[in-house]
C-alpha positions in Angstrom: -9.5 -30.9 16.2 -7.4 -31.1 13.7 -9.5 -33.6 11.9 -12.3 -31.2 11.9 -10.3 -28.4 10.7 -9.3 -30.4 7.6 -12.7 -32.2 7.3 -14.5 -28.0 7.3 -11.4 -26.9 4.7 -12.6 -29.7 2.3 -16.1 -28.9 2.9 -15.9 -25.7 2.1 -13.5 -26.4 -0.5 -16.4 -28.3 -2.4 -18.8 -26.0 -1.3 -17.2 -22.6 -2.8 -16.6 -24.7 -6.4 -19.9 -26.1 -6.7 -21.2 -22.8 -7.1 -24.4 -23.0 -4.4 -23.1 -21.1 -1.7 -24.4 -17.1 -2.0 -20.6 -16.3 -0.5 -18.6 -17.7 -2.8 -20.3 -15.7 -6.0 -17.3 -13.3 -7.0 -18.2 -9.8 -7.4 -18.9 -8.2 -10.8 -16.5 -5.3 -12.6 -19.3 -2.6 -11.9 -19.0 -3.2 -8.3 -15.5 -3.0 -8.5 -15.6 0.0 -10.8 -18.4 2.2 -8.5 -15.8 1.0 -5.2 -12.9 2.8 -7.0 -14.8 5.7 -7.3 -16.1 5.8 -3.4 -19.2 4.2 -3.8 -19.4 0.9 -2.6 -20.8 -1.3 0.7 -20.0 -4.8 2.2 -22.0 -7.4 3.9 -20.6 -9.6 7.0 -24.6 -10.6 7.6 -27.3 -11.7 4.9 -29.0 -9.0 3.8 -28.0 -5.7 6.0 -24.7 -4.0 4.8 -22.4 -3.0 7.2 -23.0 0.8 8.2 -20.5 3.1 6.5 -19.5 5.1 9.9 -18.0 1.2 11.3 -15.1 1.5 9.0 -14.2 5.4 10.0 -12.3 5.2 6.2 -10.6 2.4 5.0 -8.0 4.5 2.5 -5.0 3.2 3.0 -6.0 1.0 6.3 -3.9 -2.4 7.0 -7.3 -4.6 6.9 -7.1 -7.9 7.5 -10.4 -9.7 5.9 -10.4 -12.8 8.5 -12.6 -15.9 7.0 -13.7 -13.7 4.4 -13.3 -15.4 1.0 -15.3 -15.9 -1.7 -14.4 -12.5 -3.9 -16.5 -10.8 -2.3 -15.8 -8.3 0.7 -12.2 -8.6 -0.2 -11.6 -7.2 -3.3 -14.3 -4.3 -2.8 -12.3 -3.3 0.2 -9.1 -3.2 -2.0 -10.9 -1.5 -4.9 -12.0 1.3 -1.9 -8.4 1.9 -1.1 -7.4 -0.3 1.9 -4.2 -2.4 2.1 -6.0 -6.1 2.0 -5.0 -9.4 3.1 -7.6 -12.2 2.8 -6.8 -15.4 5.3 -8.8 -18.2 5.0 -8.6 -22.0 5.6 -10.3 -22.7 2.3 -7.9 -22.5 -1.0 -11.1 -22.4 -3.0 -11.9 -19.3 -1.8 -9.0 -17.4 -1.5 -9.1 -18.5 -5.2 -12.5 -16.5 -6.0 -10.3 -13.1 -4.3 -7.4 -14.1 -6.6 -9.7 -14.5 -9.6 -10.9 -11.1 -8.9 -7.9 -9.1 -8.0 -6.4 -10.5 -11.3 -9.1 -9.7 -13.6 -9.1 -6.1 -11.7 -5.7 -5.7 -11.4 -5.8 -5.3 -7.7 -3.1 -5.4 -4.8 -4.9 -8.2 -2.2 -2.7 -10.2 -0.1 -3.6 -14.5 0.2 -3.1 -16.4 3.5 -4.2 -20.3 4.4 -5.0 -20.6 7.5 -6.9 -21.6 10.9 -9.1 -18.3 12.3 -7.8 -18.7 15.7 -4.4 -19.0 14.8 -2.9 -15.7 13.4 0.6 -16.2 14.6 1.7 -15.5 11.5 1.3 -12.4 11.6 2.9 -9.6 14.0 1.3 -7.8 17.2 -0.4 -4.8 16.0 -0.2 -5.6 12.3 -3.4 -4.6 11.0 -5.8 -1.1 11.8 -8.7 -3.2 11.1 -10.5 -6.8 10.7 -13.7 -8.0 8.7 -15.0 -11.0 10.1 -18.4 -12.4 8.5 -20.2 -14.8 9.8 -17.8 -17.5 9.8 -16.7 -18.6 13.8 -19.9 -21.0 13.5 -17.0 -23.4 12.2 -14.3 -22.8 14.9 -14.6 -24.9 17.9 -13.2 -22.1 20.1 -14.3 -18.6 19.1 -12.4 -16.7 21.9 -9.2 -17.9 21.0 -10.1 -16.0 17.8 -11.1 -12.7 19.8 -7.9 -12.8 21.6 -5.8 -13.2 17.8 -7.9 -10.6 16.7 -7.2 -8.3 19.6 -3.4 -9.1 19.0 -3.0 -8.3 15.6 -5.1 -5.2 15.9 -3.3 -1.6 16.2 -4.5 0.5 19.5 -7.5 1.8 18.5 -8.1 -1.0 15.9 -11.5 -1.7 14.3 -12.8 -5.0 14.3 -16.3 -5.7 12.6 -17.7 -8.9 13.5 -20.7 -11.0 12.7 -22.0 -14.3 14.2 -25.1 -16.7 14.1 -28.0 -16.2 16.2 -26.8 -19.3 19.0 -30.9 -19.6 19.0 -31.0 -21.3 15.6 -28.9 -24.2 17.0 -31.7 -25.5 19.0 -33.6 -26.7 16.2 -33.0 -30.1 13.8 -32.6 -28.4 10.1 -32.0 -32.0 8.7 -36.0 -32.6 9.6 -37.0 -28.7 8.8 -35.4 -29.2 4.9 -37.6 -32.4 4.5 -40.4 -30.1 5.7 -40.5 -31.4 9.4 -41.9 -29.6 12.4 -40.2 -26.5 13.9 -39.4 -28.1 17.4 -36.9 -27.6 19.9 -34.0 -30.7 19.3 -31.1 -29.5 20.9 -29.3 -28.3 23.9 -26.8 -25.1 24.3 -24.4 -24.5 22.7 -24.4 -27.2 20.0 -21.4 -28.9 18.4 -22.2 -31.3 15.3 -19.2 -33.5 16.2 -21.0 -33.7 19.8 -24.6 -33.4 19.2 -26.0 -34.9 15.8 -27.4 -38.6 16.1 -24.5 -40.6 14.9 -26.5 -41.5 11.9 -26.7 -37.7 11.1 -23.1 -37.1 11.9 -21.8 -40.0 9.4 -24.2 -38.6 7.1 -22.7 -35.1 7.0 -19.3 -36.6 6.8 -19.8 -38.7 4.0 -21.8 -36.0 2.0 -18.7 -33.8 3.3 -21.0 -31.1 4.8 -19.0 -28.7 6.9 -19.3 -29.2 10.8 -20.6 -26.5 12.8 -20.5 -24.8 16.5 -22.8 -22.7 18.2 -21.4 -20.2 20.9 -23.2 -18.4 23.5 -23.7 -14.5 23.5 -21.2 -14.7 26.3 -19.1 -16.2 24.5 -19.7 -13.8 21.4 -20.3 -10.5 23.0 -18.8 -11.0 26.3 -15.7 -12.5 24.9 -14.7 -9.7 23.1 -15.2 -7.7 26.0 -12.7 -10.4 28.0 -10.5 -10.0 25.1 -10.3 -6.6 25.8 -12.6 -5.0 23.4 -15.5 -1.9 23.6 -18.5 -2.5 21.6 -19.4 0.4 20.3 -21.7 -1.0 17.4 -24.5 -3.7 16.6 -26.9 -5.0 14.7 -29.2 -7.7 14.2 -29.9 -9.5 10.4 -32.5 -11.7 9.0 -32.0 -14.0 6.1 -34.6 -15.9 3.6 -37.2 -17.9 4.4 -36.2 -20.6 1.4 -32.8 -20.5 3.6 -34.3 -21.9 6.7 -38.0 -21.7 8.1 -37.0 -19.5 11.4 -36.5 -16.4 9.3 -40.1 -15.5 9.8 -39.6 -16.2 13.6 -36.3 -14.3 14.3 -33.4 -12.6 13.5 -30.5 -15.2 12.9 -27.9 -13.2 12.7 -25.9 -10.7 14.3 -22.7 -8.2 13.8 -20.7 -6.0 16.2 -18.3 -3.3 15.7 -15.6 -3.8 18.4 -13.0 -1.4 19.1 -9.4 -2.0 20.9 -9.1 0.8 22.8 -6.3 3.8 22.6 -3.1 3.0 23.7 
Protein backbone atom coordinates (compact mmCIF):
# COMPACT_ATOMS: atom_id res chain seq x y z
CA UNK A 1 0.00 0.00 0.00
CA UNK A 2 2.61 1.90 0.58
CA UNK A 3 3.90 1.64 -2.95
CA UNK A 4 0.72 2.97 -4.14
CA UNK A 5 0.66 5.78 -1.91
CA UNK A 6 4.03 6.92 -3.15
CA UNK A 7 3.41 5.87 -6.76
CA UNK A 8 -0.41 8.44 -6.50
CA UNK A 9 1.92 11.29 -4.58
CA UNK A 10 4.27 11.25 -7.67
CA UNK A 11 1.42 11.18 -9.93
CA UNK A 12 -0.12 13.77 -8.79
CA UNK A 13 2.93 15.47 -8.14
CA UNK A 14 3.45 15.56 -12.11
CA UNK A 15 0.03 16.04 -12.63
CA UNK A 16 -0.55 19.42 -10.54
CA UNK A 17 2.93 20.92 -12.41
CA UNK A 18 2.11 20.11 -15.75
CA UNK A 19 -0.64 22.44 -15.56
CA UNK A 20 -3.71 20.00 -17.20
CA UNK A 21 -5.42 19.23 -14.23
CA UNK A 22 -8.64 21.91 -13.74
CA UNK A 23 -7.75 21.53 -9.72
CA UNK A 24 -4.51 22.53 -9.62
CA UNK A 25 -5.20 26.15 -11.39
CA UNK A 26 -4.58 28.60 -8.39
CA UNK A 27 -7.16 31.09 -7.83
CA UNK A 28 -6.97 34.69 -9.10
CA UNK A 29 -6.55 38.03 -6.71
CA UNK A 30 -10.23 39.02 -7.51
CA UNK A 31 -11.49 35.87 -6.07
CA UNK A 32 -9.46 36.45 -3.21
CA UNK A 33 -10.34 40.11 -2.97
CA UNK A 34 -14.48 39.47 -3.34
CA UNK A 35 -13.91 36.36 -0.43
CA UNK A 36 -12.47 39.05 2.01
CA UNK A 37 -15.31 41.00 1.48
CA UNK A 38 -18.00 37.96 2.08
CA UNK A 39 -18.57 37.08 -1.26
CA UNK A 40 -17.14 34.11 -2.35
CA UNK A 41 -18.16 30.09 -3.09
CA UNK A 42 -16.17 26.73 -3.29
CA UNK A 43 -16.49 23.63 -5.30
CA UNK A 44 -15.74 19.97 -3.81
CA UNK A 45 -17.76 18.64 -7.26
CA UNK A 46 -17.25 19.83 -11.00
CA UNK A 47 -19.46 22.36 -11.71
CA UNK A 48 -22.07 22.76 -8.60
CA UNK A 49 -20.64 24.99 -5.68
CA UNK A 50 -21.13 23.84 -2.40
CA UNK A 51 -24.50 25.48 -0.94
CA UNK A 52 -23.67 28.36 1.40
CA UNK A 53 -26.04 27.08 4.42
CA UNK A 54 -23.33 23.69 4.60
CA UNK A 55 -20.70 25.79 6.07
CA UNK A 56 -23.15 27.56 8.91
CA UNK A 57 -20.18 30.45 8.81
CA UNK A 58 -16.70 29.65 8.53
CA UNK A 59 -15.38 33.12 10.47
CA UNK A 60 -12.97 32.05 12.61
CA UNK A 61 -13.81 28.05 12.20
CA UNK A 62 -10.74 25.49 12.77
CA UNK A 63 -11.13 23.96 9.04
CA UNK A 64 -9.22 21.42 7.99
CA UNK A 65 -9.24 21.32 3.98
CA UNK A 66 -8.49 17.41 3.70
CA UNK A 67 -7.01 16.38 0.00
CA UNK A 68 -7.79 19.72 -1.03
CA UNK A 69 -4.80 21.35 -2.72
CA UNK A 70 -4.30 23.03 -5.71
CA UNK A 71 -4.92 26.88 -4.44
CA UNK A 72 -8.02 26.60 -4.83
CA UNK A 73 -10.71 25.90 -1.97
CA UNK A 74 -7.96 26.60 0.54
CA UNK A 75 -7.02 29.97 0.28
CA UNK A 76 -10.69 31.25 -0.46
CA UNK A 77 -11.66 29.73 2.82
CA UNK A 78 -8.77 31.68 4.57
CA UNK A 79 -9.52 34.83 2.57
CA UNK A 80 -13.41 34.22 4.14
CA UNK A 81 -12.15 34.17 7.59
CA UNK A 82 -11.56 30.53 8.71
CA UNK A 83 -8.50 29.22 10.51
CA UNK A 84 -7.06 26.82 7.43
CA UNK A 85 -4.94 24.00 7.34
CA UNK A 86 -4.41 22.32 3.94
CA UNK A 87 -3.15 18.38 4.26
CA UNK A 88 -2.26 16.76 1.34
CA UNK A 89 -0.02 13.90 0.12
CA UNK A 90 1.04 15.88 -2.86
CA UNK A 91 3.97 18.72 -2.19
CA UNK A 92 2.99 20.11 -5.51
CA UNK A 93 -0.10 21.06 -4.44
CA UNK A 94 0.24 22.26 -1.11
CA UNK A 95 2.69 24.42 -3.17
CA UNK A 96 -0.17 26.04 -5.48
CA UNK A 97 -1.89 27.04 -1.56
CA UNK A 98 1.51 28.36 -0.56
CA UNK A 99 1.92 30.26 -3.81
CA UNK A 100 -1.36 31.84 -3.08
CA UNK A 101 -1.29 32.54 0.58
CA UNK A 102 2.07 34.27 -0.15
CA UNK A 103 1.11 36.45 -2.95
CA UNK A 104 -2.09 37.26 -0.62
CA UNK A 105 -0.61 37.53 2.41
CA UNK A 106 -2.74 34.87 4.02
CA UNK A 107 -2.45 32.73 7.35
CA UNK A 108 -2.96 28.84 5.72
CA UNK A 109 -1.40 26.11 7.56
CA UNK A 110 0.66 23.03 5.11
CA UNK A 111 0.53 19.33 6.09
CA UNK A 112 2.07 16.12 3.91
CA UNK A 113 0.20 13.47 4.42
CA UNK A 114 -1.94 10.18 3.81
CA UNK A 115 -5.99 11.04 3.95
CA UNK A 116 -6.58 8.22 6.27
CA UNK A 117 -4.02 8.91 8.54
CA UNK A 118 -4.63 12.14 10.56
CA UNK A 119 -2.87 11.10 13.66
CA UNK A 120 -1.13 14.00 13.59
CA UNK A 121 -3.47 15.91 14.65
CA UNK A 122 -5.49 15.89 18.13
CA UNK A 123 -9.13 14.46 18.86
CA UNK A 124 -11.52 17.25 18.22
CA UNK A 125 -9.06 19.57 16.53
CA UNK A 126 -10.94 21.06 13.83
CA UNK A 127 -15.04 22.53 13.69
CA UNK A 128 -14.99 21.59 10.17
CA UNK A 129 -13.50 19.52 7.06
CA UNK A 130 -13.60 20.10 3.13
CA UNK A 131 -13.11 17.06 1.38
CA UNK A 132 -13.41 17.13 -2.56
CA UNK A 133 -13.50 14.50 -4.57
CA UNK A 134 -10.34 12.96 -3.79
CA UNK A 135 -10.95 9.23 -1.64
CA UNK A 136 -11.08 7.72 -5.38
CA UNK A 137 -7.26 7.46 -4.59
CA UNK A 138 -7.37 5.84 -1.10
CA UNK A 139 -7.65 2.21 -0.94
CA UNK A 140 -9.75 2.35 2.28
CA UNK A 141 -12.16 5.27 2.41
CA UNK A 142 -13.65 4.43 5.93
CA UNK A 143 -10.59 4.55 7.67
CA UNK A 144 -10.75 8.20 6.35
CA UNK A 145 -14.45 8.67 7.79
CA UNK A 146 -13.41 7.41 11.03
CA UNK A 147 -10.09 10.25 11.03
CA UNK A 148 -12.47 12.56 10.06
CA UNK A 149 -14.98 11.85 12.70
CA UNK A 150 -11.89 12.02 15.20
CA UNK A 151 -10.52 15.14 14.52
CA UNK A 152 -13.96 16.82 14.20
CA UNK A 153 -15.34 18.89 17.36
CA UNK A 154 -19.06 17.62 18.58
CA UNK A 155 -21.14 19.05 16.28
CA UNK A 156 -18.41 19.29 13.56
CA UNK A 157 -19.16 19.88 9.81
CA UNK A 158 -17.82 17.68 7.41
CA UNK A 159 -18.54 18.39 3.57
CA UNK A 160 -17.64 15.55 1.45
CA UNK A 161 -17.63 14.68 -2.18
CA UNK A 162 -17.06 11.36 -4.03
CA UNK A 163 -17.23 9.75 -7.51
CA UNK A 164 -20.26 8.25 -8.89
CA UNK A 165 -18.95 4.25 -8.04
CA UNK A 166 -21.15 3.70 -11.53
CA UNK A 167 -18.43 5.28 -13.65
CA UNK A 168 -15.99 2.56 -12.58
CA UNK A 169 -17.81 -0.01 -14.63
CA UNK A 170 -16.71 1.21 -17.79
CA UNK A 171 -12.99 0.99 -19.71
CA UNK A 172 -11.98 4.97 -20.18
CA UNK A 173 -8.66 3.74 -21.81
CA UNK A 174 -11.09 2.51 -24.92
CA UNK A 175 -13.76 5.46 -24.36
CA UNK A 176 -10.61 8.25 -24.96
CA UNK A 177 -9.61 6.46 -28.15
CA UNK A 178 -13.35 6.76 -29.06
CA UNK A 179 -14.36 3.10 -28.19
CA UNK A 180 -17.81 1.84 -27.25
CA UNK A 181 -19.61 2.79 -24.00
CA UNK A 182 -19.77 -0.89 -22.62
CA UNK A 183 -19.84 -2.35 -19.37
CA UNK A 184 -15.83 -3.66 -18.54
CA UNK A 185 -15.69 -3.99 -15.03
CA UNK A 186 -16.95 -5.45 -11.86
CA UNK A 187 -17.77 -3.55 -8.30
CA UNK A 188 -15.94 -1.78 -6.74
CA UNK A 189 -12.86 -1.48 -8.98
CA UNK A 190 -9.23 -1.13 -7.98
CA UNK A 191 -6.63 -0.28 -10.89
CA UNK A 192 -3.91 -2.23 -8.93
CA UNK A 193 -6.65 -5.25 -9.07
CA UNK A 194 -8.59 -4.82 -12.05
CA UNK A 195 -6.74 -3.25 -15.21
CA UNK A 196 -5.37 -5.84 -17.85
CA UNK A 197 -1.81 -6.04 -16.82
CA UNK A 198 -0.93 -4.40 -20.02
CA UNK A 199 -3.06 -1.34 -18.89
CA UNK A 200 -1.76 -1.38 -15.39
CA UNK A 201 2.08 -1.25 -16.62
CA UNK A 202 0.93 1.25 -18.88
CA UNK A 203 -0.41 3.64 -16.26
CA UNK A 204 2.65 3.06 -14.15
CA UNK A 205 5.08 3.90 -16.60
CA UNK A 206 3.19 6.99 -17.91
CA UNK A 207 2.86 7.53 -13.99
CA UNK A 208 -0.96 8.02 -14.02
CA UNK A 209 -2.41 8.03 -10.57
CA UNK A 210 -4.14 4.68 -9.45
CA UNK A 211 -7.64 4.78 -8.49
CA UNK A 212 -10.49 3.00 -6.24
CA UNK A 213 -14.02 2.85 -6.51
CA UNK A 214 -16.16 2.47 -3.30
CA UNK A 215 -19.60 1.45 -2.88
CA UNK A 216 -22.46 3.98 -1.70
CA UNK A 217 -22.25 1.78 1.42
CA UNK A 218 -19.17 2.39 1.78
CA UNK A 219 -19.57 6.21 0.99
CA UNK A 220 -22.80 7.06 2.57
CA UNK A 221 -23.24 4.29 4.88
CA UNK A 222 -19.75 4.56 6.24
CA UNK A 223 -20.17 7.81 7.52
CA UNK A 224 -23.18 6.87 9.06
CA UNK A 225 -20.94 3.73 10.78
CA UNK A 226 -18.50 6.34 11.55
CA UNK A 227 -20.91 7.94 13.42
CA UNK A 228 -22.06 10.72 11.28
CA UNK A 229 -25.91 12.37 10.30
CA UNK A 230 -26.26 13.30 6.85
CA UNK A 231 -28.04 16.05 6.78
CA UNK A 232 -27.07 17.32 3.10
CA UNK A 233 -26.56 16.06 -0.52
CA UNK A 234 -26.15 16.59 -3.93
CA UNK A 235 -25.49 15.12 -7.02
CA UNK A 236 -22.86 16.90 -9.92
CA UNK A 237 -22.28 16.41 -13.57
CA UNK A 238 -19.07 17.21 -15.27
CA UNK A 239 -18.14 17.75 -19.21
CA UNK A 240 -18.75 15.71 -21.81
CA UNK A 241 -14.96 16.33 -23.39
CA UNK A 242 -14.11 14.94 -19.73
CA UNK A 243 -15.62 11.57 -20.21
CA UNK A 244 -18.51 10.38 -22.54
CA UNK A 245 -21.00 9.39 -19.46
CA UNK A 246 -21.71 12.95 -18.59
CA UNK A 247 -24.67 12.93 -20.92
CA UNK A 248 -25.75 9.56 -19.28
CA UNK A 249 -25.42 10.42 -15.58
CA UNK A 250 -24.42 12.29 -12.81
CA UNK A 251 -20.75 11.25 -11.85
CA UNK A 252 -20.41 12.88 -8.92
CA UNK A 253 -21.68 13.28 -5.62
CA UNK A 254 -21.24 15.49 -2.17
CA UNK A 255 -22.65 15.18 1.36
CA UNK A 256 -22.75 17.34 4.28
CA UNK A 257 -22.13 15.14 7.28
CA UNK A 258 -22.56 16.32 10.76
CA UNK A 259 -21.01 14.71 14.15
CA UNK A 260 -23.58 15.04 16.30
CA UNK A 261 -23.75 17.25 19.73
CA UNK A 262 -21.95 16.11 22.44
Amino acid sequence: MNDILDHNRKAWDAESTSGESPWSVPVDSGTIERAKQGQWEIFVTPLTPVPAAWFDGVTGKRVLALASGGGQQVPVLAAAGADVTSFDLSSEQLAKDRLVAEREALDVRLEQGDMADLSRFADGAFELIVHPVSNVFAADVLAVWRECYRVLVPGGRLIAAFMNPDFFLFDHDALEKGGALEVRYALPFASSRDLPPHLYDQRIDLGEALEFSHSLEQQIGGQMSAGFTLNGFFEDRWSDSATALNPYMPTTFATLAIRPPA
